[in-house]
C-alpha positions as CSV (number, residue, x, y, z in Angstrom):
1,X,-59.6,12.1,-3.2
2,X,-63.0,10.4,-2.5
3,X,-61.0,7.2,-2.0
4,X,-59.2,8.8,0.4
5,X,-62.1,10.2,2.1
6,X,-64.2,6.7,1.7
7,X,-61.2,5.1,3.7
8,X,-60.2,7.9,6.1
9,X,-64.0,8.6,7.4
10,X,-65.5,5.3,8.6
11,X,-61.8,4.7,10.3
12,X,-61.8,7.7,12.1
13,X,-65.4,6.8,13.5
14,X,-64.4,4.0,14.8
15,X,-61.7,4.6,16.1
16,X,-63.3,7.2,17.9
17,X,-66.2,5.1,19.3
18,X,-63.2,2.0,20.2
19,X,-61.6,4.4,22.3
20,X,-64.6,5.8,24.2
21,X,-65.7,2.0,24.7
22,X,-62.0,1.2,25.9
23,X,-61.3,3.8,28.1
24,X,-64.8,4.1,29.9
25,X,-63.6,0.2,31.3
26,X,-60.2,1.0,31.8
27,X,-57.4,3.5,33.7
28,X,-54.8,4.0,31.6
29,X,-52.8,5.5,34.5
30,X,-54.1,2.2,36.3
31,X,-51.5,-0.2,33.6
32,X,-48.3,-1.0,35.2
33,X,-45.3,-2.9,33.2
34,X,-42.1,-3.9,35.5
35,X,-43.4,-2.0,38.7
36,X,-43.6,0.8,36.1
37,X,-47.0,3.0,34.4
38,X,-46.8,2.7,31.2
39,X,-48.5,6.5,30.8
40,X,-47.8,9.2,32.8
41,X,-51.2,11.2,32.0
42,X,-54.4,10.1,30.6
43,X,-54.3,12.4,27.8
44,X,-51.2,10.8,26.2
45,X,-52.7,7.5,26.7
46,X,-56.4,8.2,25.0
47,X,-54.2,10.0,21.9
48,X,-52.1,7.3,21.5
49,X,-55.0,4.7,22.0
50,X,-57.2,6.8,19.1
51,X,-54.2,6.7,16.9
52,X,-53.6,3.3,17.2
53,X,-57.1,2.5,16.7
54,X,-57.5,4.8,13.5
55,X,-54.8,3.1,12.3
56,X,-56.1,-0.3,12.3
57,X,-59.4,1.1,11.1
58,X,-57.3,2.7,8.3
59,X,-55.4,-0.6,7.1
60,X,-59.0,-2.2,7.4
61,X,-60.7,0.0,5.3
62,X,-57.9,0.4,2.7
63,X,-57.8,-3.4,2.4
64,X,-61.4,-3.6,1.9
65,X,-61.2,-0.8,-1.0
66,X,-58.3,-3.2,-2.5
67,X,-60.2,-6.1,-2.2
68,X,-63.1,-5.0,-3.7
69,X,-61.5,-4.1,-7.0
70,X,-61.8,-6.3,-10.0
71,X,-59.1,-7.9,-11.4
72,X,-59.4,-5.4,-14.8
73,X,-59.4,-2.9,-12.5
74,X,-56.1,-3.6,-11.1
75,X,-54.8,-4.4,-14.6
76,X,-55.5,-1.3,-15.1
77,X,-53.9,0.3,-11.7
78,X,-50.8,-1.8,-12.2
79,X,-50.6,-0.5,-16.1
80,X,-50.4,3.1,-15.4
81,X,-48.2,2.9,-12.7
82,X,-45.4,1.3,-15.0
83,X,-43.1,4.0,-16.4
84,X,-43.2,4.5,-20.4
85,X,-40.1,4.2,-22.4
């Protein structure tokens, strides 16, 4: 659980802090694809920009958890996820 939490945290900062900064400089009502908005409101746009930032903050965190680890570490990870006979 404190794995989780180690990873889940500092994500959700900065993902929170990435989408102030990017939405104080931009309109999301203001993007147009093919003569088109891509959002209809603002809100949708800054929920889907925080998820998709905590996302990326997630994956970069998780990796840097996995990286971190020794390789007796992950000897050990790998060995009790094997099933037993």
């Amino acid at each position: 659980m404190q794995r989780i939490i180690q990873v889940l945290w500092p994500s959700f900062i900065a993902a929170g802090v990435m989408d102030i900064v990017l939405f104080t400089l931009l309109d999301p009502v203001a993007l147009i694809y093919q003569d088109a908005p891509l959002f209809t409101t603002r809100l949708g746009a800054y929920s889907l920009g925080f998820f998709l930032f905590w996302l990326f903050g997630t994956v970069s965190s998780a990796l840097t958890c996995y990286f971190q680890c020794s390789t007796a570490q992950l000897n050990k990870i790998c060995k009790s996820s094997e099933p037993k006979n």
